[in-house]
Jmol script that loads the backbone (N, CA, C; Angstrom):
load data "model"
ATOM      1  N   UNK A   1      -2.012   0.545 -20.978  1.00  0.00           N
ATOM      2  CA  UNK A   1      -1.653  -0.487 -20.053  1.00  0.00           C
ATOM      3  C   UNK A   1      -2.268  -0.155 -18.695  1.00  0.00           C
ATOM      4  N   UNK A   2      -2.803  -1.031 -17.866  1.00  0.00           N
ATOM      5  CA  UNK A   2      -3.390  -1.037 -16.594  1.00  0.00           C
ATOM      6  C   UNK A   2      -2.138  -1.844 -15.886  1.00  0.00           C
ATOM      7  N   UNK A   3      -2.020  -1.445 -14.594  1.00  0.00           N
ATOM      8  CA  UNK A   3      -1.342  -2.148 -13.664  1.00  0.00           C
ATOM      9  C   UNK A   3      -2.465  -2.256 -12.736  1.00  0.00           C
ATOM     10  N   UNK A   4      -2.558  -3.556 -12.453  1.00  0.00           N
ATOM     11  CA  UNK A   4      -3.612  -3.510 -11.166  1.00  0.00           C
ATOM     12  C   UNK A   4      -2.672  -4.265  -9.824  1.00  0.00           C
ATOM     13  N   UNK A   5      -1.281  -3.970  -9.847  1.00  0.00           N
ATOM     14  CA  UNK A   5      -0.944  -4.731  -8.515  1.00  0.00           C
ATOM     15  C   UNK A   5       0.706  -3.266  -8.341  1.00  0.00           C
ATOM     16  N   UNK A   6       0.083  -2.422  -7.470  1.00  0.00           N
ATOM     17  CA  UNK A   6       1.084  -1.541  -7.043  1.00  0.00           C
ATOM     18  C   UNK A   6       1.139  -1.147  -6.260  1.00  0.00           C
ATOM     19  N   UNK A   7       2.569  -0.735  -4.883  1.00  0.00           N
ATOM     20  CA  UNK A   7       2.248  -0.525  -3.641  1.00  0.00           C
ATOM     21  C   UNK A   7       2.557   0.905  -3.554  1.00  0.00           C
ATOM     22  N   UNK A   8       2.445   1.652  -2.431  1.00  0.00           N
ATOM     23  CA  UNK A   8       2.711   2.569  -1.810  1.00  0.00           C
ATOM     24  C   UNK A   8       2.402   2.611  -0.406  1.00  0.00           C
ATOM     25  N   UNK A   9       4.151   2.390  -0.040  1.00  0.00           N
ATOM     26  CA  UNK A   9       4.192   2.334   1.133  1.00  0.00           C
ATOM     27  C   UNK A   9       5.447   3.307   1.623  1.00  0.00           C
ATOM     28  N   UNK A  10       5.750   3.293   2.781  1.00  0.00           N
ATOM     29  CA  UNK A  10       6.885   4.223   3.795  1.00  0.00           C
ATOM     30  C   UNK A  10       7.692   2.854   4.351  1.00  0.00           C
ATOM     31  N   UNK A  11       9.090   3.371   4.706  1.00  0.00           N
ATOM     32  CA  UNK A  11       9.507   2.430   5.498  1.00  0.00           C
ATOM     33  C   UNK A  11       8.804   2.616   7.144  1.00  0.00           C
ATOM     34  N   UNK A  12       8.455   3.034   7.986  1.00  0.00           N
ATOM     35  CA  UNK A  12       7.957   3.108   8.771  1.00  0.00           C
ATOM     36  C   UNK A  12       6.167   2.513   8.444  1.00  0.00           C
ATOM     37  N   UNK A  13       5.749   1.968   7.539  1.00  0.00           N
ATOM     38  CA  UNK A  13       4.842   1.135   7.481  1.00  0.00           C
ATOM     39  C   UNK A  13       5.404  -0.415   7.251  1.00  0.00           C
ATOM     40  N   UNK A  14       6.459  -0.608   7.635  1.00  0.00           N
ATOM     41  CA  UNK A  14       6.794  -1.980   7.854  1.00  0.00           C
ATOM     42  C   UNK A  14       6.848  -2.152   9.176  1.00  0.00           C
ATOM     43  N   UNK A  15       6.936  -1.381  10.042  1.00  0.00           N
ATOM     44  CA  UNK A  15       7.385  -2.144  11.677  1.00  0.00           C
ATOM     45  C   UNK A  15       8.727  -2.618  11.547  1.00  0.00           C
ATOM     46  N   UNK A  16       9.033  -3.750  12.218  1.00  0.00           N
ATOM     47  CA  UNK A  16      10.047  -4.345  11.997  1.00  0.00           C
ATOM     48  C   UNK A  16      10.412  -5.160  11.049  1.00  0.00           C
ATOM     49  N   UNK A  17       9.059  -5.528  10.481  1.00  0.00           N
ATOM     50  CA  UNK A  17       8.937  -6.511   9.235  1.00  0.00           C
ATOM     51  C   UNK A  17      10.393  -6.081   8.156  1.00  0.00           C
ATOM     52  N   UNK A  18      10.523  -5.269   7.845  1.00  0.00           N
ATOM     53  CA  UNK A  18      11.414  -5.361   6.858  1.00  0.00           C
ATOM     54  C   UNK A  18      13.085  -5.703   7.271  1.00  0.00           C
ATOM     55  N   UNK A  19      13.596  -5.055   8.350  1.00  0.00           N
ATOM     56  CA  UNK A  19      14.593  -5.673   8.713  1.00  0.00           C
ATOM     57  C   UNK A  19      14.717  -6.922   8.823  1.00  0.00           C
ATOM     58  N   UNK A  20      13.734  -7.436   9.363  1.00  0.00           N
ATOM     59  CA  UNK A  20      13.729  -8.624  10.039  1.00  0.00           C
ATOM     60  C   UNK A  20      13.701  -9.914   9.207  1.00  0.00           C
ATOM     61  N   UNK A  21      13.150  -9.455   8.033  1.00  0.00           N
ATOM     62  CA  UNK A  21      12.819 -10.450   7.200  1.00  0.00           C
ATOM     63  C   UNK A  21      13.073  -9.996   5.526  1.00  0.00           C
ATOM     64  N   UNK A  22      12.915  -8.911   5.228  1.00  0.00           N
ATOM     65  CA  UNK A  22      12.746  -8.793   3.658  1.00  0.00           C
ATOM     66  C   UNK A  22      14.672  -8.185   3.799  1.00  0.00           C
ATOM     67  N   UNK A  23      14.843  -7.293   3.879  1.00  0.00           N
ATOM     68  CA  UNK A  23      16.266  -6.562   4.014  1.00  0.00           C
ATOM     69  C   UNK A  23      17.211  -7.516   4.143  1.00  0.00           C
ATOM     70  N   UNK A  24      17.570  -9.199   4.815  1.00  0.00           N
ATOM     71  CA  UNK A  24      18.432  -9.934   4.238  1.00  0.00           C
ATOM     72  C   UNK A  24      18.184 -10.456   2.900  1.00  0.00           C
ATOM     73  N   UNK A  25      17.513 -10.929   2.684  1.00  0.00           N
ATOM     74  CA  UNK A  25      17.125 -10.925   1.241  1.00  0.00           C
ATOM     75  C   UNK A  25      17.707  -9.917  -0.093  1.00  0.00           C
ATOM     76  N   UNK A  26      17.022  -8.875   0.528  1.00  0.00           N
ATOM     77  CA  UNK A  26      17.065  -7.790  -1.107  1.00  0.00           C
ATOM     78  C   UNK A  26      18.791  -7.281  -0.344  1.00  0.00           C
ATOM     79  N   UNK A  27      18.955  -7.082   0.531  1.00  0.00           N
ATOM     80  CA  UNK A  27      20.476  -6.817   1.030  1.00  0.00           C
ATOM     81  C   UNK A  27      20.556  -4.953   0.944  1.00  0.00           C
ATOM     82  N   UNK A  28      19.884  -4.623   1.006  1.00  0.00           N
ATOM     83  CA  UNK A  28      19.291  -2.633   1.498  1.00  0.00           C
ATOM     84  C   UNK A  28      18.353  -2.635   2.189  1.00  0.00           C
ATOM     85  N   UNK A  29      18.460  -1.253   2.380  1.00  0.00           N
ATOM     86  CA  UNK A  29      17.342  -0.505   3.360  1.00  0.00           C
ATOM     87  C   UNK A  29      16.123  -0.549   2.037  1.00  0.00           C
ATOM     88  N   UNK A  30      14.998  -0.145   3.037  1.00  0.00           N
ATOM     89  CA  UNK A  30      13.790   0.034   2.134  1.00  0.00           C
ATOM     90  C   UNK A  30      14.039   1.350   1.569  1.00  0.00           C
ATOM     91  N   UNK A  31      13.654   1.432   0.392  1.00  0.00           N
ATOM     92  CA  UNK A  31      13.504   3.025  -0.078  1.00  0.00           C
ATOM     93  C   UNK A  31      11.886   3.492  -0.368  1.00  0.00           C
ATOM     94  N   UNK A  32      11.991   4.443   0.479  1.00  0.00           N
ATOM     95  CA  UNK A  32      10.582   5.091  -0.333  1.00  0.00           C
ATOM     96  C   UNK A  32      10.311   5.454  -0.837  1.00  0.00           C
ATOM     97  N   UNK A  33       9.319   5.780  -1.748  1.00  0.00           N
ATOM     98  CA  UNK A  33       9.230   6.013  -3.233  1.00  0.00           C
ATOM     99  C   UNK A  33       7.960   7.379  -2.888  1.00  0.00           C
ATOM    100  N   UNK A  34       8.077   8.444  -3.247  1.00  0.00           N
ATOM    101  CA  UNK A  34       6.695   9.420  -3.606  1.00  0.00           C
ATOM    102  C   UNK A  34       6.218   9.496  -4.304  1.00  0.00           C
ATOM    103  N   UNK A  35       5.555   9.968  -4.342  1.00  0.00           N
ATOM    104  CA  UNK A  35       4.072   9.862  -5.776  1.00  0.00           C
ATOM    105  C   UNK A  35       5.056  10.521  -7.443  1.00  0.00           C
ATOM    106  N   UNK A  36       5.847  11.512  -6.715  1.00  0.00           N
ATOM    107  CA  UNK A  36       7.067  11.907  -8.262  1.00  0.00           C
ATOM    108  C   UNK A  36       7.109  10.801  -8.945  1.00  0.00           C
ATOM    109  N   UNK A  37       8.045   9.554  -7.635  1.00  0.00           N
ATOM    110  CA  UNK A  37       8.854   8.718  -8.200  1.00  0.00           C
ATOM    111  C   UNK A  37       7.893   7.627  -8.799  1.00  0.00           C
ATOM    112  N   UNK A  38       7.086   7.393  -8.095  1.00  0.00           N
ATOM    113  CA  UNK A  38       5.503   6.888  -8.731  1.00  0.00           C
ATOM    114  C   UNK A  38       5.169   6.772 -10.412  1.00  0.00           C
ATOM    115  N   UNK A  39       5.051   8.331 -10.399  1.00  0.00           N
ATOM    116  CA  UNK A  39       4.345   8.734 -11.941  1.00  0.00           C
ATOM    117  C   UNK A  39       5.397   8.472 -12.969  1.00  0.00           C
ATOM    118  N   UNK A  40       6.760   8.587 -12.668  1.00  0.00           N
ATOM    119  CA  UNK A  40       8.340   8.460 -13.237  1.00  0.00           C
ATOM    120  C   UNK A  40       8.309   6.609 -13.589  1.00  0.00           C
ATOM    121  N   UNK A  41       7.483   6.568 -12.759  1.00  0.00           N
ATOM    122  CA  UNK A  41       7.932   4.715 -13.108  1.00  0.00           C
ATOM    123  C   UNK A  41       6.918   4.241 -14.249  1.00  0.00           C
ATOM    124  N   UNK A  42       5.662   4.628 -13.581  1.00  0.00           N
ATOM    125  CA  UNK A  42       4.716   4.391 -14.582  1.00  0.00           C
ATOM    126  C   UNK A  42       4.254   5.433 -15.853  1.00  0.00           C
ATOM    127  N   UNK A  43       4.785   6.257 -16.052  1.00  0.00           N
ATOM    128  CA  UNK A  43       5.197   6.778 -17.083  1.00  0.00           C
ATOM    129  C   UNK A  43       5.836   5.971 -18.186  1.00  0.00           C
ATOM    130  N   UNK A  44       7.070   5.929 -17.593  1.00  0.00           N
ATOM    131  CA  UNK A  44       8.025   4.890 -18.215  1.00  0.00           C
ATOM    132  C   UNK A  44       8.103   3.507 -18.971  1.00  0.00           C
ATOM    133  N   UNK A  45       6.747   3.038 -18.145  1.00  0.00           N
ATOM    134  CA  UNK A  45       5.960   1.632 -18.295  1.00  0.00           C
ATOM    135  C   UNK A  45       4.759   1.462 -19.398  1.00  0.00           C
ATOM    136  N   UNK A  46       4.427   2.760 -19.631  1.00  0.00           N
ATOM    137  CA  UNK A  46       3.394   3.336 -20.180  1.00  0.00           C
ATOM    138  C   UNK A  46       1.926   2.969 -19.611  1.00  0.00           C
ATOM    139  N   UNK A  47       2.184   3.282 -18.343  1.00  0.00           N
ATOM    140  CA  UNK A  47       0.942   2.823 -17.495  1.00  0.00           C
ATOM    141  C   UNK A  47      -0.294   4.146 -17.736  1.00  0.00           C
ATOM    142  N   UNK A  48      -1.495   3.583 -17.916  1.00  0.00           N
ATOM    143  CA  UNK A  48      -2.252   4.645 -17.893  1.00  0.00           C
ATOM    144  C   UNK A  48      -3.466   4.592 -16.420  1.00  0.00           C
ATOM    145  N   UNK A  49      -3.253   3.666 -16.487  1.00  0.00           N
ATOM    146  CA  UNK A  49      -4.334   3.518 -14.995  1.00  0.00           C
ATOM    147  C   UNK A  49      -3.290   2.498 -13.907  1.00  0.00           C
ATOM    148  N   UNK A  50      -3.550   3.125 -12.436  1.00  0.00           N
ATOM    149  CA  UNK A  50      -2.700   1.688 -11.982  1.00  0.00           C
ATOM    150  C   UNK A  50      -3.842   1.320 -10.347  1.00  0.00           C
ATOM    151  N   UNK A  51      -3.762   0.127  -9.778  1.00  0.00           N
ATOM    152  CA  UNK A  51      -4.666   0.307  -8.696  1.00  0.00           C
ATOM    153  C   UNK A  51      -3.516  -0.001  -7.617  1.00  0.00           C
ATOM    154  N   UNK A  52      -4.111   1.078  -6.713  1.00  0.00           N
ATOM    155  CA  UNK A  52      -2.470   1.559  -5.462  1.00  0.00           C
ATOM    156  C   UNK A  52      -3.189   0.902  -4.080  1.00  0.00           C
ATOM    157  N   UNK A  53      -1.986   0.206  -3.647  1.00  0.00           N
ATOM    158  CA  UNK A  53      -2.469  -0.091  -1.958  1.00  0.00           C
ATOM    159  C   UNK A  53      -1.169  -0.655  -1.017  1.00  0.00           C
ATOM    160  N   UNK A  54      -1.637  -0.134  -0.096  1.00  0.00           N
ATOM    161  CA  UNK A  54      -0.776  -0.178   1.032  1.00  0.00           C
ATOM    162  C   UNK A  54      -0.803  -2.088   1.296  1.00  0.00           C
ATOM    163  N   UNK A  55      -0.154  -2.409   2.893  1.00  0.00           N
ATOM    164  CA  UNK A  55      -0.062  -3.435   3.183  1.00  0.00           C
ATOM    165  C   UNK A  55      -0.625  -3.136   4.917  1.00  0.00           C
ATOM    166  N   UNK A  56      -1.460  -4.393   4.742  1.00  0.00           N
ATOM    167  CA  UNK A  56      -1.708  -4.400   6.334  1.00  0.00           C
ATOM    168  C   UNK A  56      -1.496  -5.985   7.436  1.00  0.00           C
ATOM    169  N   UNK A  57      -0.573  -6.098   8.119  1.00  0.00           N
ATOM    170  CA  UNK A  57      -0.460  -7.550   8.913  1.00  0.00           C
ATOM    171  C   UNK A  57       0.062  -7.021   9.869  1.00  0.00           C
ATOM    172  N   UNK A  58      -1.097  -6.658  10.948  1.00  0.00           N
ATOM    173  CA  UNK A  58      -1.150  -5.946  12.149  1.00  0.00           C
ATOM    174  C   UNK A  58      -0.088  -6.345  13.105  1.00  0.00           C
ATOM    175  N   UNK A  59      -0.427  -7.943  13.391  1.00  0.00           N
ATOM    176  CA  UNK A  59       0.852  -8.840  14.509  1.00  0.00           C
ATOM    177  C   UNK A  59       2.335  -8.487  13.949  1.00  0.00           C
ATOM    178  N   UNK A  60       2.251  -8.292  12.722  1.00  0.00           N
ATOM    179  CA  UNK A  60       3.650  -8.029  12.101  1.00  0.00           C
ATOM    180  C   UNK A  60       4.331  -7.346  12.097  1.00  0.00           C
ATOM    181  N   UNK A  61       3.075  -6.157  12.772  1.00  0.00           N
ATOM    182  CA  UNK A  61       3.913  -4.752  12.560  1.00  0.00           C
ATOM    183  C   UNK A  61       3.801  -4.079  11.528  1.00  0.00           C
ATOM    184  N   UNK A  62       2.548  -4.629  10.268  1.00  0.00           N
ATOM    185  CA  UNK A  62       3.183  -3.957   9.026  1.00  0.00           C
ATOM    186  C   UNK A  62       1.733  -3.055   8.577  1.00  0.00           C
ATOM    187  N   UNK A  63       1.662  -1.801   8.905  1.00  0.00           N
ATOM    188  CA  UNK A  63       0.466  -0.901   8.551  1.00  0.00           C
ATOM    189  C   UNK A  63       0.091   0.013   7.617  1.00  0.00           C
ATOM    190  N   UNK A  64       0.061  -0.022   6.575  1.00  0.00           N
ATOM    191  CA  UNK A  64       0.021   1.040   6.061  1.00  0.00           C
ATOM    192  C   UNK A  64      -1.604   2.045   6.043  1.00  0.00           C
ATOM    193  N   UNK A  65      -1.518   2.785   6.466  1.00  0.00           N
ATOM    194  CA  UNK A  65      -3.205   3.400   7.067  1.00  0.00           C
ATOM    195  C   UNK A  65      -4.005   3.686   5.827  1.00  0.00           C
ATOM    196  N   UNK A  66      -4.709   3.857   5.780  1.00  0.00           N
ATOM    197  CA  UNK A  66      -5.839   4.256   4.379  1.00  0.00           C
ATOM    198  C   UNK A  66      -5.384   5.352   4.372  1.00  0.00           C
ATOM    199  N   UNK A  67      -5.256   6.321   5.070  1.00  0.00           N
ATOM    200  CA  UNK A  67      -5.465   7.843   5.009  1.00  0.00           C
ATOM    201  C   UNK A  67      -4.049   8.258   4.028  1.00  0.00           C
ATOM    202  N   UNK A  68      -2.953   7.459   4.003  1.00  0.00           N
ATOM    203  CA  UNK A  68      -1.845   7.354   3.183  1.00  0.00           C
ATOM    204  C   UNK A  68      -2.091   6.802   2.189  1.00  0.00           C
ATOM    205  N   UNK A  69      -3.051   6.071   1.941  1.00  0.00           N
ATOM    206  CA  UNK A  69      -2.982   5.750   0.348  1.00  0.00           C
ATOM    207  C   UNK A  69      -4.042   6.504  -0.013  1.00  0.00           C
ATOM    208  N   UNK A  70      -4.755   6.956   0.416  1.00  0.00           N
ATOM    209  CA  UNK A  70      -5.822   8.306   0.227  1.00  0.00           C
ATOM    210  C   UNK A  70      -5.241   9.727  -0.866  1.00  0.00           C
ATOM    211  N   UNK A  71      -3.885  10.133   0.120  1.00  0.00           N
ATOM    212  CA  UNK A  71      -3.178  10.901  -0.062  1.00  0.00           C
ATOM    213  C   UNK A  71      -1.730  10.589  -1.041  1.00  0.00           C
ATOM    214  N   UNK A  72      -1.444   9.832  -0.863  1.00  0.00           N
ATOM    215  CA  UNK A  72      -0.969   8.906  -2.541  1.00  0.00           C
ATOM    216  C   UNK A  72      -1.328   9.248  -3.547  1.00  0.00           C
ATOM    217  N   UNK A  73      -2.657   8.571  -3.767  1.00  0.00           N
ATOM    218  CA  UNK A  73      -3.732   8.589  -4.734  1.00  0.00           C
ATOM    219  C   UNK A  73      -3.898   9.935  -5.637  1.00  0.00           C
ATOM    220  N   UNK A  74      -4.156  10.828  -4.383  1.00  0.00           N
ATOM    221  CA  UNK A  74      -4.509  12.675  -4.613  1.00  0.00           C
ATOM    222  C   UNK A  74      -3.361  13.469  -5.227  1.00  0.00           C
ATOM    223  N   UNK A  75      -2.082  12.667  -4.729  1.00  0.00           N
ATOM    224  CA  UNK A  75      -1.224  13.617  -5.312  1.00  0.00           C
ATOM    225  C   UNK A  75      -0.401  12.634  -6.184  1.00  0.00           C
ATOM    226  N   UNK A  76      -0.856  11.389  -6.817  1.00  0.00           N
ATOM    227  CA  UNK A  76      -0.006  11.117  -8.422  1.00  0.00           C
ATOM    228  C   UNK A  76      -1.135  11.841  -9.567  1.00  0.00           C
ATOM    229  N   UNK A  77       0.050  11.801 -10.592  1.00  0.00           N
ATOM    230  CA  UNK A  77      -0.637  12.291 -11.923  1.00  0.00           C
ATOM    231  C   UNK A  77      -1.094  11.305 -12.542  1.00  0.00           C
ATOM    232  N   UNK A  78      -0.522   9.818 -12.200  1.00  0.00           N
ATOM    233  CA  UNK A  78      -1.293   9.207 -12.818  1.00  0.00           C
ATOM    234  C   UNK A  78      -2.567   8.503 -12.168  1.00  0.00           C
ATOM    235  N   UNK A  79      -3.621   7.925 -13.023  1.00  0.00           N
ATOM    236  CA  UNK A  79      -4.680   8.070 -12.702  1.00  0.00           C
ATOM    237  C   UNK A  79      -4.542   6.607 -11.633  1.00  0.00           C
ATOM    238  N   UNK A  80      -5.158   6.929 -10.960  1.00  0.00           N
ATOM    239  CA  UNK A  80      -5.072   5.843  -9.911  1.00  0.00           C
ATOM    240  C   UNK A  80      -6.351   5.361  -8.911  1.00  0.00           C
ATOM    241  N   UNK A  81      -6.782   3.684  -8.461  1.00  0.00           N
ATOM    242  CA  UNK A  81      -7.862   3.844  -7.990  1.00  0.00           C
ATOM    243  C   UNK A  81      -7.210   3.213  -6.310  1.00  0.00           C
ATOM    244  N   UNK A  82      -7.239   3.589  -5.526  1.00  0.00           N
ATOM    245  CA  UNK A  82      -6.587   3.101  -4.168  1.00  0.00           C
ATOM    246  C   UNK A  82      -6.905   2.176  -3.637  1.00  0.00           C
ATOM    247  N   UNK A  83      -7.016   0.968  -3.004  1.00  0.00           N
ATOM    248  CA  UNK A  83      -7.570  -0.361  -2.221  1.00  0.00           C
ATOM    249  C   UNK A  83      -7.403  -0.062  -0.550  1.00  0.00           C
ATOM    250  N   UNK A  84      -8.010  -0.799   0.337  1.00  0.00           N
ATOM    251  CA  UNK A  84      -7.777  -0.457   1.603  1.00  0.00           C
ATOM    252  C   UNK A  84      -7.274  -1.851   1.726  1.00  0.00           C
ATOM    253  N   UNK A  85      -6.055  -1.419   2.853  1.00  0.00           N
ATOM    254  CA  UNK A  85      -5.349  -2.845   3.035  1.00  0.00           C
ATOM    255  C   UNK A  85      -6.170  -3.304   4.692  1.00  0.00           C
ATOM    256  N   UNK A  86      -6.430  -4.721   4.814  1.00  0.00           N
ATOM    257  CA  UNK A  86      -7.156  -5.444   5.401  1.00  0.00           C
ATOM    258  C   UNK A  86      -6.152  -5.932   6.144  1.00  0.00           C
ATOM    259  N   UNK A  87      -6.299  -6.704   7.783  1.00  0.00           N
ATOM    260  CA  UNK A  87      -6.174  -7.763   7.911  1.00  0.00           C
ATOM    261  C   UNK A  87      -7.444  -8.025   8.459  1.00  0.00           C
ATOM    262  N   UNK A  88      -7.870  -9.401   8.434  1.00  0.00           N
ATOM    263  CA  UNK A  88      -9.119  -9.737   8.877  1.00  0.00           C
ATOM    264  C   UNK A  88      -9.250 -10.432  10.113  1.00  0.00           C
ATOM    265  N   UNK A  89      -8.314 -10.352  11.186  1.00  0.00           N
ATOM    266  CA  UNK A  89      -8.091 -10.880  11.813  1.00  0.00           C
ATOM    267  C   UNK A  89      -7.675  -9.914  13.471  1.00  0.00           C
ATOM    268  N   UNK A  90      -7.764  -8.515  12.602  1.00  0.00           N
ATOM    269  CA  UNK A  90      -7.670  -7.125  13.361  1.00  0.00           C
ATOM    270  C   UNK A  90      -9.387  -7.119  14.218  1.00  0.00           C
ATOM    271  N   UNK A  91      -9.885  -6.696  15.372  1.00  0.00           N
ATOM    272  CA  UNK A  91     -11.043  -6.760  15.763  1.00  0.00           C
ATOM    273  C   UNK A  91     -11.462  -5.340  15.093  1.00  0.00           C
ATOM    274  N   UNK A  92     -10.926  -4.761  14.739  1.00  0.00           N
ATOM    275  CA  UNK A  92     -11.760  -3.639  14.165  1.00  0.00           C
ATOM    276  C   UNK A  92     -11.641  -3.688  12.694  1.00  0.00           C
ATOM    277  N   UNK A  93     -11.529  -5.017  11.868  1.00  0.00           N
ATOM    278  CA  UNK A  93     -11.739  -4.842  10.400  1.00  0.00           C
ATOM    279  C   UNK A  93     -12.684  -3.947  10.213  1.00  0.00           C
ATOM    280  N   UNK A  94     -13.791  -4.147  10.418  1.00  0.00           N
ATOM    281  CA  UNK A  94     -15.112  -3.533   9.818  1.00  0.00           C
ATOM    282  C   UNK A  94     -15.100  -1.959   9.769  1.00  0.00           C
ATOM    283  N   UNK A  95     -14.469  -1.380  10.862  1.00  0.00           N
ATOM    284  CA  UNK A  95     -14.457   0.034  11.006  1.00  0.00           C
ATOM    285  C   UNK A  95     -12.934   0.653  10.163  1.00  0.00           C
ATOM    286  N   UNK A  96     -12.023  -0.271   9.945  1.00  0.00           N
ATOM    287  CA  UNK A  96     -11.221   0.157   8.711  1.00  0.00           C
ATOM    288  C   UNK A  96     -11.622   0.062   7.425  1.00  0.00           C
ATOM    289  N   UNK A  97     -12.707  -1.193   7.439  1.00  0.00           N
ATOM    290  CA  UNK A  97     -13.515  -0.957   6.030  1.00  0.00           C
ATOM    291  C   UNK A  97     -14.381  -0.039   5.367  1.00  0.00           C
ATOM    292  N   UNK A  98     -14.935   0.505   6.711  1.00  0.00           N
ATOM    293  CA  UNK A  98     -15.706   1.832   6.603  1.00  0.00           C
ATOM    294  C   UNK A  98     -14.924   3.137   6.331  1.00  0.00           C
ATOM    295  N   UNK A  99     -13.830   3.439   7.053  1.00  0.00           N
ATOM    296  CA  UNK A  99     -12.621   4.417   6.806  1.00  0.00           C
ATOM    297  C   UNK A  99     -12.369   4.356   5.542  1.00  0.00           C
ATOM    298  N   UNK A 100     -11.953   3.201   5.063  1.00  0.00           N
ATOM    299  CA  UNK A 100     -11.301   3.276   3.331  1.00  0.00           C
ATOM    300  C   UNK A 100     -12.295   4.066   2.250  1.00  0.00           C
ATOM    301  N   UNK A 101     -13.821   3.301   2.977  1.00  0.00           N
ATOM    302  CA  UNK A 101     -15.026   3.415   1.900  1.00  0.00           C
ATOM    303  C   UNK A 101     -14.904   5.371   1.993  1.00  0.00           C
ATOM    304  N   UNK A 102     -15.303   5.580   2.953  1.00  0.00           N
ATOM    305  CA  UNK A 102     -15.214   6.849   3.272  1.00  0.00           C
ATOM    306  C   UNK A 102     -14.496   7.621   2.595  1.00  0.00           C
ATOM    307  N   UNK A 103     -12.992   7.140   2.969  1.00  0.00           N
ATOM    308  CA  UNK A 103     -12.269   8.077   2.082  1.00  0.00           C
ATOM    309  C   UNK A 103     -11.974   7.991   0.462  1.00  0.00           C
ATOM    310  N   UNK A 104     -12.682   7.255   0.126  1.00  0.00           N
ATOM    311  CA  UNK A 104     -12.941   7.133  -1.503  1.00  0.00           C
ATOM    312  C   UNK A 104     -12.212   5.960  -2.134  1.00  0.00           C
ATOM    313  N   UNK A 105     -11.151   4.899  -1.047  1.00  0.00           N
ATOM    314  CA  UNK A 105     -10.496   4.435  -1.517  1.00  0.00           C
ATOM    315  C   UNK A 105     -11.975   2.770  -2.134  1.00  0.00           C
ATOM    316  N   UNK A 106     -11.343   2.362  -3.323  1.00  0.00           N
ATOM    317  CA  UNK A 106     -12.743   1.613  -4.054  1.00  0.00           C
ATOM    318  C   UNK A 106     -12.168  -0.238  -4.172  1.00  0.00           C
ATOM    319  N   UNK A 107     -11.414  -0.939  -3.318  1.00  0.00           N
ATOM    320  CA  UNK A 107     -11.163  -2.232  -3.312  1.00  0.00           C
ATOM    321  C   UNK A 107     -10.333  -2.760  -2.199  1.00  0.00           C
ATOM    322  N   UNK A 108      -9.901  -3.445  -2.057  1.00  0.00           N
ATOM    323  CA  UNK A 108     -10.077  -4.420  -0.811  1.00  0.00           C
ATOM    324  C   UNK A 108      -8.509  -5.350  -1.196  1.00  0.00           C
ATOM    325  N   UNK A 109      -7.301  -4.424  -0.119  1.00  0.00           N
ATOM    326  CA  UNK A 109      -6.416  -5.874  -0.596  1.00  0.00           C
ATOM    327  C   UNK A 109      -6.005  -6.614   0.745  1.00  0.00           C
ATOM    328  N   UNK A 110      -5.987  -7.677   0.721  1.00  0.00           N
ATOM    329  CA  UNK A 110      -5.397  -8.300   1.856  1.00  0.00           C
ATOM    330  C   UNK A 110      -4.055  -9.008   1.771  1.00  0.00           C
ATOM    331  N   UNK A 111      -3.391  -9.076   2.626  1.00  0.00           N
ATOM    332  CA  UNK A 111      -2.129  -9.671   2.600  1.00  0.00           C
ATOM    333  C   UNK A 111      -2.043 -10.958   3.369  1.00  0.00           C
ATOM    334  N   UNK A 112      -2.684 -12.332   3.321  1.00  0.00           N
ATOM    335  CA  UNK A 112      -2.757 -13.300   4.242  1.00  0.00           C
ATOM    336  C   UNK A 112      -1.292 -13.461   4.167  1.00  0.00           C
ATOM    337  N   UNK A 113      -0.049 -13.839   3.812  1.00  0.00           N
ATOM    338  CA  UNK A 113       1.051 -14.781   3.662  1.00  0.00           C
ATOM    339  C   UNK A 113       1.563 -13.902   5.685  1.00  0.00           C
ATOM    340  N   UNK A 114       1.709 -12.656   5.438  1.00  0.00           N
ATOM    341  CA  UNK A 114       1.856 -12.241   6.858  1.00  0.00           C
ATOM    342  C   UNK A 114       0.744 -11.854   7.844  1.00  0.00           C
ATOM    343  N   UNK A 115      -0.490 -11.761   7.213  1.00  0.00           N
ATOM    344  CA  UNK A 115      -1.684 -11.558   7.792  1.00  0.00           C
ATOM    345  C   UNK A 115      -1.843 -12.654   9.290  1.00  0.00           C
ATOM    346  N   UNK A 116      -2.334 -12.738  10.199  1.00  0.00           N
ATOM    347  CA  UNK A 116      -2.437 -13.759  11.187  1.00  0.00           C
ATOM    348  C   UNK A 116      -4.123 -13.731  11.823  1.00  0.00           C
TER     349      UNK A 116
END
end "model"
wireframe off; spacefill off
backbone 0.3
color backbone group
């Protein structure tokens, strides 16, 4: 089984975004998950490949840096290919696109619904 839609993120890569908006909803705090709890899930799932990425909607507050899903990536067991999260609307897209490439991460996710 491939998963190609999985996040890894921190609560401190939401900004305020999650209080503000997701947390009435789901009715908890965010929990964060580590690469353990990661491999434990998709284990479970019988995932053998999964593609990992953060979230990026800068005005929103919501960042998750490449260099964290870099380091994600490095330390699950399962095999994993990382995406760099975009907004395109940041003046320095291009030089976060270069960062991701750099650090080995190999696709491109964007988040328009909070993106601006």
């Amino acid at each position: 089984m491939i998963d190609v839609h999985t996040h890894c993120h921190l609560a401190e890569h939401w900004g305020c975004e999650w209080h503000r908006n997701w947390q009435p909803v789901y009715g908890h705090e965010y929990a964060d998950h580590r690469p353990a709890d990661y491999d434990a899930a998709m284990s479970a799932g019988g995932v053998e490949l999964a593609f990992v990425f953060g979230l990026r909607a800068t005005r929103s507050g919501v960042i998750t840096p490449n260099a964290y899903v870099q380091n994600f990536c490095a330390e699950t067991e399962t095999p994993t290919i990382g995406f760099i999260a975009l907004d395109l609307a940041d003046a320095d897209v291009l030089d976060q696109l270069g960062d991701g490439i750099a650090r080995g991460l190999r696709g491109v996710k964007l988040y328009a619904v909070l993106a601006s």
